[in-house]
N, C-alpha and C positions, 0 to 999 in steps of 0.2 A: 175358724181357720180350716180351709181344706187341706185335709191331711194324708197322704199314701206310706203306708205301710211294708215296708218288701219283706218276705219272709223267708228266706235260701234256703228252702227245705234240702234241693240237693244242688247247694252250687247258683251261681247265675253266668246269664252269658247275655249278647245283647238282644239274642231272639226269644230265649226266653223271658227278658222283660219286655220287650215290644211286644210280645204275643199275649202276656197277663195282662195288660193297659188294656189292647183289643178283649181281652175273654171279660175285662170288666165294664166293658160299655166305649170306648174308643172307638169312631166309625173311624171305619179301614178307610173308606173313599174321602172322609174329611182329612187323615193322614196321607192319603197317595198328594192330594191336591196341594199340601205345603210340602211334602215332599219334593214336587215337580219345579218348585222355584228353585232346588238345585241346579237346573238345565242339566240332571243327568239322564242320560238313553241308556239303555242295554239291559234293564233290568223288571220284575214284577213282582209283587209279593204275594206268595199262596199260604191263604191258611186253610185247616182241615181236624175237626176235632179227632183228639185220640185218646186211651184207654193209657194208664200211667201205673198200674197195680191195682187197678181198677175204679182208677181214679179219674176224671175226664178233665180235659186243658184242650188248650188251643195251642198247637203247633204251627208256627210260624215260622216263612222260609221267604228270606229273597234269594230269587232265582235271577242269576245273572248270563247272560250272552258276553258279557264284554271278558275277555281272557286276562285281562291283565290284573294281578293279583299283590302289583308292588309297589308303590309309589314313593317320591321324595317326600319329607315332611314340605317343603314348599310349595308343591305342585297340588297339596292336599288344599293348603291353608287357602291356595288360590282359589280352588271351586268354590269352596265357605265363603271367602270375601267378595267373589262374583254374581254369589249367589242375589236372589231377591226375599231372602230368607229376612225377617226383623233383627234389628241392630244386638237386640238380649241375646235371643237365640245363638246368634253370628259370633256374639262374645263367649258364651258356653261353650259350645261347638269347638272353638280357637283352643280356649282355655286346656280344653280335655286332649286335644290335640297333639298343641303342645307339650303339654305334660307328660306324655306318651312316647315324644318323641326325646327327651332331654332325657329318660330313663334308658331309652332303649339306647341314646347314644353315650349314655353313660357305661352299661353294660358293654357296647360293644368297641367304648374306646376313639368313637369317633364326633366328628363334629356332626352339630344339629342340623344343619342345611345339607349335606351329606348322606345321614341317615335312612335306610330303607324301610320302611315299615311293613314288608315282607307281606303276610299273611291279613295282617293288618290293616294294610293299604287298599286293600279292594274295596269295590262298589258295595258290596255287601255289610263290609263293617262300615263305612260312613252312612248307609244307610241304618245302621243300626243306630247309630251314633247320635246321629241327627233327627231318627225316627221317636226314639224314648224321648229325648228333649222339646221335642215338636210334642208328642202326647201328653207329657205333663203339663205343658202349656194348653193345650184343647179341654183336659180333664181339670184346669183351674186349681191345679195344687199347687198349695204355697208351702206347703213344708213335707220334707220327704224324710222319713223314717228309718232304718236299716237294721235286721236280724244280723247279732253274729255271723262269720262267714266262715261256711265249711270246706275243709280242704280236702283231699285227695292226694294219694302219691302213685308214684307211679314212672313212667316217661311218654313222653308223646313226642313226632317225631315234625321239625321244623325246617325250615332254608338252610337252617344251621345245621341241620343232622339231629342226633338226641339229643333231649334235653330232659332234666329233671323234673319234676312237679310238685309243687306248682312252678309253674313257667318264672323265671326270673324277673319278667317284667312285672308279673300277679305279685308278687311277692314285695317290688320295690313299692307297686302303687295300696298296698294293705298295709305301708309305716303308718302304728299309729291306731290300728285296726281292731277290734275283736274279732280271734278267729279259732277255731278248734276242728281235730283232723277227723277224720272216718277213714275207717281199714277199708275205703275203695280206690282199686288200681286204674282210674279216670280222672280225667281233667274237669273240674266242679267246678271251677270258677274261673273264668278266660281273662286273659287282659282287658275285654272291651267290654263285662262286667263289673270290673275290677274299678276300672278307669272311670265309669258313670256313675255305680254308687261312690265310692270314696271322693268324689268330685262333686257331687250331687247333695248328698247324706247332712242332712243339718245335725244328726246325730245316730248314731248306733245303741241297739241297745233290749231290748225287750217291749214287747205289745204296748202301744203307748195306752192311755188311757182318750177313748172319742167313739163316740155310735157312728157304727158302721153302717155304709150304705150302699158299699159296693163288692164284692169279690172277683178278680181274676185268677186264671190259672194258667201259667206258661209250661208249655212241656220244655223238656229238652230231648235230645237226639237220640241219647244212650238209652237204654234199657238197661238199669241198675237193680240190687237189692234191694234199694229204698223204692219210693214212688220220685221218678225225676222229675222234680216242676217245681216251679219258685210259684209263690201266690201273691198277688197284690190286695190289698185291705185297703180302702178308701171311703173316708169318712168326715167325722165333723168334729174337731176336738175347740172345745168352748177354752177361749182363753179372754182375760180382762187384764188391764193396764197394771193392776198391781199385785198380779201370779205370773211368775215363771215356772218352768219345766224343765227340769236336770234327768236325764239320763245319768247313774253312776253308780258304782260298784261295793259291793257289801265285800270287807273278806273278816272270817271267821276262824276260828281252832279253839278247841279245849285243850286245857292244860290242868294236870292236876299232880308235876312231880318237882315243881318249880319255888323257888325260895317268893312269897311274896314282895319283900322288899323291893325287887327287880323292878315292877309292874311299875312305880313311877316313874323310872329311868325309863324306863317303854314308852309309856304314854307322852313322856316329851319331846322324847325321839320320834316319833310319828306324828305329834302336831308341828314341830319344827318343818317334817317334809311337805306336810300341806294337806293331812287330814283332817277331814270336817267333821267328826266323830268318833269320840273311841270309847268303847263301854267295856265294863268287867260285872259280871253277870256270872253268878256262886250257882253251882249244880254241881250235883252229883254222877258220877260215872259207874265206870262201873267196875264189880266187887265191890260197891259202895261208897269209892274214895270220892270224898270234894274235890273238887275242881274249881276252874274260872272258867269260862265262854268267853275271848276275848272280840270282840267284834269292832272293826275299823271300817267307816264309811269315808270313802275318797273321791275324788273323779278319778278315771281310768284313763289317764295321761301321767298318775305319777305311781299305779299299781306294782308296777315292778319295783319300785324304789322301794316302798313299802311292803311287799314281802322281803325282800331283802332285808331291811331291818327288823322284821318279827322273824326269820329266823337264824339271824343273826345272836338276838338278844334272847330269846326264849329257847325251851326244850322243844318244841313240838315240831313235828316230822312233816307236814300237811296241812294245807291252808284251803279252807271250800272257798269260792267265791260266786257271788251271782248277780245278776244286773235289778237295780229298781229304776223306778221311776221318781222319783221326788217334784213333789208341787211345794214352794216356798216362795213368801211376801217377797216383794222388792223392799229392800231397806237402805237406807242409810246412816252415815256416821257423822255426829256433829258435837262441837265441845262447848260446854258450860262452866261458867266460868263460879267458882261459889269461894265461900270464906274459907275456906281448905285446901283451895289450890282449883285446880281445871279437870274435869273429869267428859270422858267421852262417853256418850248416849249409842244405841242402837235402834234404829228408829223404824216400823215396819209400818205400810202404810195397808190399811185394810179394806178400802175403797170408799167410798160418797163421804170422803174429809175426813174420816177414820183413823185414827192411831195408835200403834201400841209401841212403850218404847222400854228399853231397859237400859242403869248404867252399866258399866264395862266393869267385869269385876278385880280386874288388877290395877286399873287407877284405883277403884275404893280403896280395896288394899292398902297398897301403896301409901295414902293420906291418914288411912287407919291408924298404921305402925309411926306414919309420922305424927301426927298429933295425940297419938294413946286413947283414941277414941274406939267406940264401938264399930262395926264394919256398916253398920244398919243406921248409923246416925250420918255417915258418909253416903249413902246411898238416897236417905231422905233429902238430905242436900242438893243434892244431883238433880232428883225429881224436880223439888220442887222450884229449883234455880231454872229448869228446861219449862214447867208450866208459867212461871212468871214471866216470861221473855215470850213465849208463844199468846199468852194474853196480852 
């Protein structure tokens, strides 16, 4: 699977991902040419290497003649639909659009056919828009990756006069997002960033695991503290019929002043909310006292729910957390039916007709206490009623 990697070193915006596609091997002129089935005039794209903290990217700029800088969300949708752009593309395009536009008239209280898209609207951002989406189609990637996204505060100044930072529309299209801030007083992440990755994004998360075969490097405009340029990674991550790929979140704490009894009451209260892991892990801390390591493996769609109850239920002050990658079998659930009642399998498929399976260990239970049997004679049952029926 071809794979692009984005990585916000500082922020994204749309130039600097069209500019990292091109610094990764995108011809400019095979992009101007599906550009041009927009039918739009007025505009060129210059690019021109530069130094980023001593770091070298390609600074990408469309340069427009045409002045007008506003459009209706309708007027927009129309050029895309006019366009001779392909029906995918056409659909993307619309989608990120839209979306853009039911924010911003959310924020500002108005209807969606009504709506300005101010700054937004111009030739430059639909070419940005349209440009990244046209690249990842020419560079053949089928799954697109995304670094945490870092923020900035600050104000910048809009149609509306000030506004805060991140910009409110950044903010509505990162629901949902990993994102953490930097003490700089700039705008790191634009709505027309904001709107392609989170629109884009099969997932968020950390370096996937694929050899690499390509680097980009998109500058951005500012001259910052950090080096400003997002970089693109593109590669080739090997996937088979019966491995998936999870993006999702470790969180952690040591504890070491806490009655143990609790720890059950914890652990069910966290699988209850939909964690896929919870471990307690005995260390030592420090002036020598034991402790627990509690560590919860989740997705990061229910993280806040889950800190909320570790520190609800427990003493500790401070929760690390950090992103993996997890590669796990595709499995399935199927019930067998044995002289002790019905017991549910977990069944993982290992490829060339491969199997591994295990029963479920609260049906065993469950028949255990019912029938006064060992938990281990309920489990051989299980087996062997699931190997009988698959022979």
């Amino acid at each position: 699977m071809q794979t692009a990697y984005v990585d916000c070193v500082a922020g994204a915006s749309g130039d600097m991902l069209l500019g990292a596609l091109v610094d990764a091997g995108l011809s400019l002129q095979d992009l101007l040419d599906k550009l041009a089935l927009l039918h739009l005039t007025g505009f060129e794209i210059e690019t021109q290497q530069v130094q980023k903290k001593h770091i070298r990217a390609t600074h990408l700029k469309v340069i427009v003649s045409d002045e007008k800088t506003e459009r209706h969300v309708p007027e927009i949708l129309e050029i895309i639909q006019d366009s001779d752009l392909s029906l995918e593309i056409k659909k993307k395009t619309v989608d990120i659009i839209n979306r853009l536009g039911k924010i911003e008239a959310r924020i500002h209280n108005a209807d969606l056919d009504r709506v300005h898209l101010h700054e937004l609207g111009g030739i430059d951002t639909i070419i940005d828009i349209v440009g990244f989406i046209v690249g990842l189609d020419l560079l053949n990637i089928e799954e697109l990756v995304v670094s945490p996204l870092p923020l900035g505060r600050g104000f910048t100044q809009s149609a509306h006069g000030k506004i805060p930072l991140p910009a409110p529309a950044t903010l509505e299209l990162m629901k949902g997002v990993p994102i953490y801030g930097l003490e700089i007083d700039k705008e790191l992440v634009t709505p027309t960033g904001a709107a392609l990755l989170t629109s884009l994004a099969s997932s968020f998360g950390s370096f996937p695991a694929m050899e690499v075969r390509a680097i980009g490097y998109g500058a951005g405009t500012w001259d910052l503290p950090i080096p400003n340029i997002l970089r693109v990674l593109i590669g080739k991550r090997e996937t088979t019929h019966n491995v998936q790929m999870e993006h999702l979140l470790v969180l952690e704490t040591n504890i070491d002043d806490m009655n143990p009894e609790i720890y059950e009451h914890l652990m069910e209260k966290l699988f209850e909310i939909g964690a896929l892991d919870v471990s307690l892990i005995p260390i030592h801390m420090k002036k020598n006292r034991p402790g627990v390591q509690l560590q919860v493996l989740a997705s990061p769609q229910i993280a806040k729910e889950l800190k909320r109850i570790i520190y609800q239920e427990t003493t500790t002050l401070g929760i690390r957390q950090q992103w993996i990658e997890r590669e796990c079998l595709h499995r399935r659930f199927e019930t067998v039916e044995t002289v002790y009642g019905p017991i549910q399998l977990k069944i993982a498929h290992l490829g060339e007709g491969q199997i591994k399976y295990s029963p479920e260990y609260e049906d065993c239970k469950t028949l255990a206490l019912r029938h006064n049997l060992p938990i281990q004679d309920i489990m051989k049952a299980a087996e062997s009623a699931f190997e009988n029926r698959e022979k």
